[in-house]
C-alpha positions as CSV (number, residue, x, y, z in Angstrom):
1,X,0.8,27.2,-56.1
2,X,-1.9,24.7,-55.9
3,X,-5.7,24.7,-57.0
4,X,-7.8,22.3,-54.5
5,X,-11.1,21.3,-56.3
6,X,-13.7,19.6,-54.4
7,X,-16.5,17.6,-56.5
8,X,-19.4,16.8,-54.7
9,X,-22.3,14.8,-55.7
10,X,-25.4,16.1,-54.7
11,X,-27.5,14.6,-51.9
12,X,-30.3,12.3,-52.3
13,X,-33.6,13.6,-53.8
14,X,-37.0,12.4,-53.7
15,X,-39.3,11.5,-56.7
16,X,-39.5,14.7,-57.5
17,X,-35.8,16.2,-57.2
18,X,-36.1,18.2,-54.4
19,X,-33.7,16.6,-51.1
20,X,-34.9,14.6,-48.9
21,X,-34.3,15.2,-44.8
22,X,-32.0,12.5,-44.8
23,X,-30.4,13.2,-48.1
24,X,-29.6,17.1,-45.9
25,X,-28.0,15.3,-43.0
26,X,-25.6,13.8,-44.5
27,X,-24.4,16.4,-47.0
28,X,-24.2,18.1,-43.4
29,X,-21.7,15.6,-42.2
30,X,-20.2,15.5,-45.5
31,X,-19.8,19.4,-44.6
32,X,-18.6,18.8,-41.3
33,X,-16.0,16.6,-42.1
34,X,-14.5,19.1,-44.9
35,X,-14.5,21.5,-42.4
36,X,-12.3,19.1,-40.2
37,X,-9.8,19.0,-42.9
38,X,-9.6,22.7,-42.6
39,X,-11.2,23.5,-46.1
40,X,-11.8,26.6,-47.1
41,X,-13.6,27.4,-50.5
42,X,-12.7,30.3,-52.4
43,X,-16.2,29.6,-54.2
44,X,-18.7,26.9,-54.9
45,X,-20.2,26.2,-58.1
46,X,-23.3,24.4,-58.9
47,X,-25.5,22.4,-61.5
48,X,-29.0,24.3,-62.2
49,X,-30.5,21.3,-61.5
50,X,-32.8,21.4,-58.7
51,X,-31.1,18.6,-56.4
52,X,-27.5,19.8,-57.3
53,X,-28.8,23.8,-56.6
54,X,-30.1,22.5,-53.1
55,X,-27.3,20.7,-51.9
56,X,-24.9,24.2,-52.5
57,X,-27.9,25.8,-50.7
58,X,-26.5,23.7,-47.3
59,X,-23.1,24.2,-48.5
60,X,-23.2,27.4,-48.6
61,X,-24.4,28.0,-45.1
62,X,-22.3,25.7,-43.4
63,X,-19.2,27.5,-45.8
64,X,-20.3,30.8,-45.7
65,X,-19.6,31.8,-49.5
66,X,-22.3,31.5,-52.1
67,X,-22.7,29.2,-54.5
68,X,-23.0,30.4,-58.6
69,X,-24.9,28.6,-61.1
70,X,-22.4,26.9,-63.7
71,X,-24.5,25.6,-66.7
72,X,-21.4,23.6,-67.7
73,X,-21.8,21.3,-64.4
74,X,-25.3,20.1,-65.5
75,X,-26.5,17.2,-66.9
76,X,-26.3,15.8,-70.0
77,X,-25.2,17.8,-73.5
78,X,-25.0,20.9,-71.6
79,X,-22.0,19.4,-69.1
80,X,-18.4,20.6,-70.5
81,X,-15.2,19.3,-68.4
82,X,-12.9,22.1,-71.1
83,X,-15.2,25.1,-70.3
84,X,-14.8,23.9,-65.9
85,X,-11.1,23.2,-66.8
86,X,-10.7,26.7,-68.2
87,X,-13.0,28.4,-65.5
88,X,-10.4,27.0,-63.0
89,X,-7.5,27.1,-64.7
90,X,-8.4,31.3,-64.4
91,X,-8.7,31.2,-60.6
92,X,-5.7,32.8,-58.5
93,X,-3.1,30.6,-56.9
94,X,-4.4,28.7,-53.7
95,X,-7.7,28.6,-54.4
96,X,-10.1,25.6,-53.2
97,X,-13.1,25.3,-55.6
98,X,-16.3,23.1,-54.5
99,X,-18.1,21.8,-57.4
100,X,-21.6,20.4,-57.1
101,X,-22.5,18.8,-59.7
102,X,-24.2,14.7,-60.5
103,X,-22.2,11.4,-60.9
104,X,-21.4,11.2,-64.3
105,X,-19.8,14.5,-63.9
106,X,-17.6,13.6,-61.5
107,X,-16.6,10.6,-62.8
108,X,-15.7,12.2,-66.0
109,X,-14.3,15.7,-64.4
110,X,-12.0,13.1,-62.1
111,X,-10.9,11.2,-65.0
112,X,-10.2,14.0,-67.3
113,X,-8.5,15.7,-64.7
114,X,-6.3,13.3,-63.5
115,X,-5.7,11.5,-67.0
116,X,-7.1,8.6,-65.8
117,X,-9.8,6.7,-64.7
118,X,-9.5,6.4,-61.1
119,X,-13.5,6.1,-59.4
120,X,-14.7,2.4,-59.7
121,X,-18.3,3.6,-60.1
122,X,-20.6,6.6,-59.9
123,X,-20.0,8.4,-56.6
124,X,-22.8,7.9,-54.0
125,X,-24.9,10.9,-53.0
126,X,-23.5,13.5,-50.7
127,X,-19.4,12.2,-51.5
128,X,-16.9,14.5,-52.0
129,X,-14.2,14.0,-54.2
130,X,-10.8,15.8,-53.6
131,X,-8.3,17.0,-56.3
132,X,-5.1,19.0,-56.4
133,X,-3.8,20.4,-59.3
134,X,-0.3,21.3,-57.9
135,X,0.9,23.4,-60.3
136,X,-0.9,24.2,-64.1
137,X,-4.6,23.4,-64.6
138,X,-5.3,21.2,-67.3
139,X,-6.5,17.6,-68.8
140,X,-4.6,15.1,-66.6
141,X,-2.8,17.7,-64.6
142,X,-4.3,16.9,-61.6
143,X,-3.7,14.5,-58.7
144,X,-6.3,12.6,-56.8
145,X,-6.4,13.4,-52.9
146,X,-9.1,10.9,-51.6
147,X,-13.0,10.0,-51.9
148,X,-15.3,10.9,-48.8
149,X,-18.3,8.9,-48.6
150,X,-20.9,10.0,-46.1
151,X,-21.6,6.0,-45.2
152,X,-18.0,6.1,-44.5
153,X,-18.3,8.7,-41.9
């Protein structure tokens, strides 16, 4: 009866927001090695924004389940860690939820989540984050799995 959410910080843009090659690569590996742990995502959810959108694009292929637009993952005043908590807290048992979303978010979707705060410092570009909320969803429900960096890969 656990909930596996997986917050990953978009990879790196250029000037103009779109990725870069690099910034593709290593979301790749970031990919790869998820797929090493055997994850499986039930569904992927993204920022609008134009860097986050992208980085679900690759997600998505390397996954094989779309990726849906959450307004409530972008930047900003628009970002809403109750409306995301609710939204999972609706998904069936066993479900693993990748989140693609911007720094910020994650640190404050970790520390909300976990009732505490846990990340030292943004999250660089293509990380994943990894939480489990082992039984009911909710504000500090959740325990925190690990941190995959892709320079630590």
């Amino acid at each position: 009866m656990a909930i596996l959410a997986i917050l990953i910080r978009h990879a790196k843009p250029d000037l103009e927001g779109k990725l870069t090659d690099s910034g593709r690569q290593m979301q790749k590996k970031v990919n790869a090695f998820l797929k090493s742990l055997e994850v499986a995502p039930t569904q992927i959810w993204t920022s609008p924004i134009l860097r986050a959108r992208e980085t679900a694009e690759i997600v998505t292929q390397d996954f094989g389940v779309s990726a849906e637009n959450e307004m409530a993952l972008s930047e900003l005043e628009l970002f809403d860690e109750q409306e995301i908590t609710n939204k999972l807290a609706a998904m069936p048992d066993e479900s693993t939820v990748i989140l693609v979303s911007h720094g910020p978010q994650i640190m404050r979707l970790t520390s909300y989540w976990v009732g505490a705060h846990i990340l030292p410092g943004s999250p660089p570009t293509s990380s994943a984050t990894i939480i489990e909320f082992p039984g009911k969803v909710g504000q500090g429900k959740a325990t925190f799995v690990r941190q995959i960096n892709y320079s630590d890969l």
